[in-house]
N, C-alpha and C positions, 0 to 999 in steps of 0.2 A: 590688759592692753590687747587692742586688737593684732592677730599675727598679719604675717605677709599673705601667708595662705587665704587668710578668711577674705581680708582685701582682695585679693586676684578672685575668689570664688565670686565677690559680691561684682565686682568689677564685668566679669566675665558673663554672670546671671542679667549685668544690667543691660548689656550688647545684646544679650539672647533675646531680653525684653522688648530695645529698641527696633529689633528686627521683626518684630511682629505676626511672628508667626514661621519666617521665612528659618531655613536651615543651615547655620552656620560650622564653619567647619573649626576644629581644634585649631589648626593656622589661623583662621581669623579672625578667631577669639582671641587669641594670644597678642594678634596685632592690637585689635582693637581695646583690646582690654591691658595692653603694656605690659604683658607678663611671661616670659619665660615659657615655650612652648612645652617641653617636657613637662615642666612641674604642674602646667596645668592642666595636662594631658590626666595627669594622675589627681588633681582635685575634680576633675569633670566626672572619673572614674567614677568615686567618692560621694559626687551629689547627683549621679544615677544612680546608683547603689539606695541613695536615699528618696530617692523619687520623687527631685525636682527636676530633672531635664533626663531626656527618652536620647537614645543615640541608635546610628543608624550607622551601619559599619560596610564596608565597600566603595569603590567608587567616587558613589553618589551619596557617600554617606556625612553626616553631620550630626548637631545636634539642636532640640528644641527646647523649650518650654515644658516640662510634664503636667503643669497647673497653668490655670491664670495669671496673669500679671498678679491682678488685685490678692491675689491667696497666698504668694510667698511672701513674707516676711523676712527683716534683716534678722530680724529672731533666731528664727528658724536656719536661717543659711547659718549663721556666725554658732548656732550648737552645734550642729551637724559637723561644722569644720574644725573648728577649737575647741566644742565641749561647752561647760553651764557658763551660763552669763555671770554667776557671781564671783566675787573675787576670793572670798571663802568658802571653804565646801559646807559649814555650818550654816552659813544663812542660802544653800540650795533648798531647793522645792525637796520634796519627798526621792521623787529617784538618784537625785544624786548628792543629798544631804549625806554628812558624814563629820564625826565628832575631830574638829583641827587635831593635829598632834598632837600639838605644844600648849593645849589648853586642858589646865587640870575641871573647870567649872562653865561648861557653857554659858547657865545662868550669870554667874557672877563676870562674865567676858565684858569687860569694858568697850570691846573695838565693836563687839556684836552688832548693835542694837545701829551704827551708823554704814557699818556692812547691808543690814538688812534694808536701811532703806535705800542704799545705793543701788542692791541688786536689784529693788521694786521701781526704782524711780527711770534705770537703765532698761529693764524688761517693759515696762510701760512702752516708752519711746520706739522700742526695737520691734515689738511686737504690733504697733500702730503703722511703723513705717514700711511699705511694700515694694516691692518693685516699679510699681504703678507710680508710686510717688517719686522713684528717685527717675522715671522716663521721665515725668512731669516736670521736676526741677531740674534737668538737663535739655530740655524743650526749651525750658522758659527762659536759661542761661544763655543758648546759644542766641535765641530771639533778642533779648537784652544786648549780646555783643554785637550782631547782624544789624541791629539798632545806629550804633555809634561810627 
C-alpha cells in the first residue's frame, strides 16, 4: 500500500512539475499539494538528498526540479520514499531481495510466483508513468471540467 508520505512526495513533485521550471516554496507546495507543512518540509529534505529536486535556502529560496519532467518516474519517487515496490522482500530485484521470515522453502512458496508477477506488473506501470504524464492527465482533467 501506498504510504501518506509517498502520496504528499508524488503530489508535491507534481506541483513542482506543473510549475515548470518556476521555484516553489515548501509553503506552497504544501498548499498545493494538501499536505502538512512540516512533514513535507522533511520529505522534500528526503527527495533532495536523492536528487530529484535542488533547493535553495534563503529568502529567495525554494525548490525545483533536479531532472526532467519526462525522467522522474512514480517508480522512482515511491522507492526513494517507502522502499521496494514489492510486497515481499523475496520477489525484490537483487538489492533488496531477501529470504521472508516465515518461509522455510522459497522454491516451494505457494504465494511466490503471484507476488512476482504483481511486483513486475506494478514496476512496469510505475516505471512507465512520469511526472510528465501525471502534468498531462491533470491538463486534460481540468480542460474536461473547464469544458462543462
Amino acid at each position: 500500500m501506498l504510504s501518506q508520505k509517498a502520496r504528499y512526495a508524488l503530489r508535491a513533485l507534481v506541483e513542482l512539475a506543473r510549475a515548470e521550471g518556476a521555484q516553489l516554496t515548501a509553503g506552497e507546495l504544501a498548499l498545493r499539494a494538501d499536505a502538512p507543512r512540516k512533514f513535507l518540509e522533511a520529505i522534500l529534505l528526503e527527495l533532495s538528498r536523492n536528487r530529484l529536486v535542488s533547493s535553495r535556502r534563503g529568502k529567495f529560496g525554494g525548490y525545483i526540479l533536479a531532472r526532467a519532467v519526462s525522467e522522474i518516474s512514480f517508480a522512482e519517487v515511491i522507492r526513494v520514499v517507502d522502499g521496494p515496490l514489492a510486497l515481499a522482500p523475496c520477489v525484490s530485484p537483487r538489492l533488496n531481495y531477501r529470504k521472508c521470515d516465515d518461509c522455510p522453502d522459497r522454491d516451494q512458496c505457494t504465494l511466490r510466483e503471484a507476488l512476482l508477477r504483481a511486483r513486475d506488473a506494478t514496476a512496469d506501470v510505475l516505471e512507465a508513468y512520469t511526472l510528465a504524464d501525471a502534468v498531462r492527465s491533470t491538463r486534460e482533467s481540468e480542460a474536461q471540467l473547464a469544458a462543462i
